[in-house]
N, C-alpha and C positions, 0 to 999 in steps of 0.2 A: 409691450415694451416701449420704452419712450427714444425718441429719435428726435435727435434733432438735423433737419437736412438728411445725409443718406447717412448718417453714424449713429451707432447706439449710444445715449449718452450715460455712462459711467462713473462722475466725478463732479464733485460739489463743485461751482462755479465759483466761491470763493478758496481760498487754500486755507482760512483758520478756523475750518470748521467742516471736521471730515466728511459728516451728511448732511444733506439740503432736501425740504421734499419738494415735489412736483407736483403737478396737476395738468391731465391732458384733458383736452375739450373736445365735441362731437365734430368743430368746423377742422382739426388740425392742429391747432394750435396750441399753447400749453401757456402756465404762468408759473413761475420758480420762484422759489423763498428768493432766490437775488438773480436779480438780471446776466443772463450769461455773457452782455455786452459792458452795459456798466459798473455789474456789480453790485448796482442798489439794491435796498433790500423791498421785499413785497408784502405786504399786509395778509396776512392767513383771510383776514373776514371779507378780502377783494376779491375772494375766487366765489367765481360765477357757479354754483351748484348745480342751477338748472341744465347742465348741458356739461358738466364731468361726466367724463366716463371712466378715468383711471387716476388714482392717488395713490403717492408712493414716498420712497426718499429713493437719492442717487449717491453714490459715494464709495471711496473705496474702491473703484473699479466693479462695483457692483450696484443690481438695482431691486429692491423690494419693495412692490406695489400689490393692491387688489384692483379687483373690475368692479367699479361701483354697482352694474347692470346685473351680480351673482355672488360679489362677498368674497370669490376665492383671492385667495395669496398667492400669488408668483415671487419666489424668492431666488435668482440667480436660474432663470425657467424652471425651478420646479412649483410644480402646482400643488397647494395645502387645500384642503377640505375638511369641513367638520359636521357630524352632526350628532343627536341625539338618539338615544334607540331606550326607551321602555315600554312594557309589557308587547315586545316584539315589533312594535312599530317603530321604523327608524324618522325621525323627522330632521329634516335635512335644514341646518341651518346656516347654509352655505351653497352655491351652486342653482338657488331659485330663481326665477325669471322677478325680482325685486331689484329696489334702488336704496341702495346701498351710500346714503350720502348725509347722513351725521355723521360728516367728519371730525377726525379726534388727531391731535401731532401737541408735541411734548416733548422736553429733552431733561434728562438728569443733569445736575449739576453737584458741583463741592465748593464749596470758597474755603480755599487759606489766608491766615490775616498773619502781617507782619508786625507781631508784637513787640518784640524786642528789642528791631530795628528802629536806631534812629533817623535814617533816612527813608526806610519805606511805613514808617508807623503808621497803622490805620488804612494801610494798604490791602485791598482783599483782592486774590485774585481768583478767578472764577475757571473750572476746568470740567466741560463737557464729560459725565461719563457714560450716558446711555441717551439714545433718539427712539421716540417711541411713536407711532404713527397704529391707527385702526378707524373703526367706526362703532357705532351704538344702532341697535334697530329693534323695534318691536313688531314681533308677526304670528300672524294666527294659521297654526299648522294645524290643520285635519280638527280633532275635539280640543284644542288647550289653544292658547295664546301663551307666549314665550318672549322673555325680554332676553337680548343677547348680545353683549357687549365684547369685542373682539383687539386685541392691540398686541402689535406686533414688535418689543421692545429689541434693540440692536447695541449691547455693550459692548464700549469701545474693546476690553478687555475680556470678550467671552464670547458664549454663543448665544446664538439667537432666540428665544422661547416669545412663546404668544401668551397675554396678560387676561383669562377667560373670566367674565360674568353670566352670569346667567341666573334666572329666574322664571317659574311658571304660577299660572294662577290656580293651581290644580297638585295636589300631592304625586309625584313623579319616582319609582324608584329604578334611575336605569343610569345608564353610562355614556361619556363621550367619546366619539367615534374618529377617529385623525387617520386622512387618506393623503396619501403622498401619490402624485399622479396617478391615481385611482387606486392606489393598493391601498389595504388598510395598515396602519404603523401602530398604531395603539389603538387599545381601549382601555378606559378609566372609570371605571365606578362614581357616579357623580348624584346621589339621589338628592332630590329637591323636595324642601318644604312649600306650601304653597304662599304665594306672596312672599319668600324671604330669598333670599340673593345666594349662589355659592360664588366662590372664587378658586381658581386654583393657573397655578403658574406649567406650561407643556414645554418643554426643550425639542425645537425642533429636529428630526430624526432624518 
């Protein structure tokens, strides 16, 4: 959870933009898309990776981060997990003693342009409509190596679903596994060619 001082922090530090992410650090201390003093804004490529331990967005009165030391998702304290399970074997691609720190943040946009108008002609204006925050990792579980790409997308006007890649270098025919504070919430049929990518979009449950 991210804290600043003795409060939970909840809300983007600027007001025209309803999530900001974060970055907390092993010494305490954290770095934020804007300064919660001045407001300035912060360069994503200035965060210190060696010594992340947690990345997230805040906003909304809410905050959704993972633990870079395990991969899981805490979304408002609930904790997400996910893993793979074929020919009986589940391989957990969340929750391992790894470093979780190809970080990924992202935000949707739309621009409207004022065509008509003769005083705004040429005018575009720009309107946030999804924050998208995860990681990218490749790891070798048990016989296969597995590429697993994870993003956790946030529309302003919806719910929440996580953005899955995934790939193995080995023909795979099994499914993925979604634990909501250890229970299981789904399973989905997800078999893998080898060397080729799936994709598929999970609405948080």
């Amino acid at each position: 959870m991210f804290i600043l001082g003795n409060r939970s922090m909840t809300n983007s530090p600027v007001d025209f933009q309803d999530f900001s992410w974060i970055v907390e650090y092993s010494d305490g201390t954290h770095l934020a898309e804007f300064d919660f003093e001045s407001k300035k804004p912060n360069n994503f490529y200035a965060i210190d990776k060696s010594k992340a331990i947690r990345f997230g967005l805040i906003g909304n009165n809410s905050q959704a981060y993972f633990d870079i030391g395990n991969g899981i998702f805490t979304v408002n304290n609930h904790r997400f997990t996910v893993s793979y399970e074929a020919n009986n074997i589940e391989y957990p691609l969340t929750g391992r003693s790894l470093i979780y720190n190809d970080l990924i943040t992202y935000k949707d946009a739309v621009s409207d342009a004022s065509v008509f108008s003769r005083k705004n002609r040429g005018r575009f204006n720009d309107t946030i409509t999804q924050y998208n925050f995860g990681y990218k990792k490749k790891m070798e579980l048990l016989d296969v190596n597995i590429y697993y790409q994870c993003v956790l997308s946030l529309p302003i006007n919806g719910t929440a679903f996580f953005q899955i890649k995934i790939s193995s270098d080995k023909d795979l025919n099994g499914k993925l596994i979604f634990r909501r504070n250890g229970k299981i919430v789904d399973a989905i049929e997800a078999p893998l060619l080898q060397d080729m990518s799936g994709n598929m979009n999970w609405t948080l449950k």
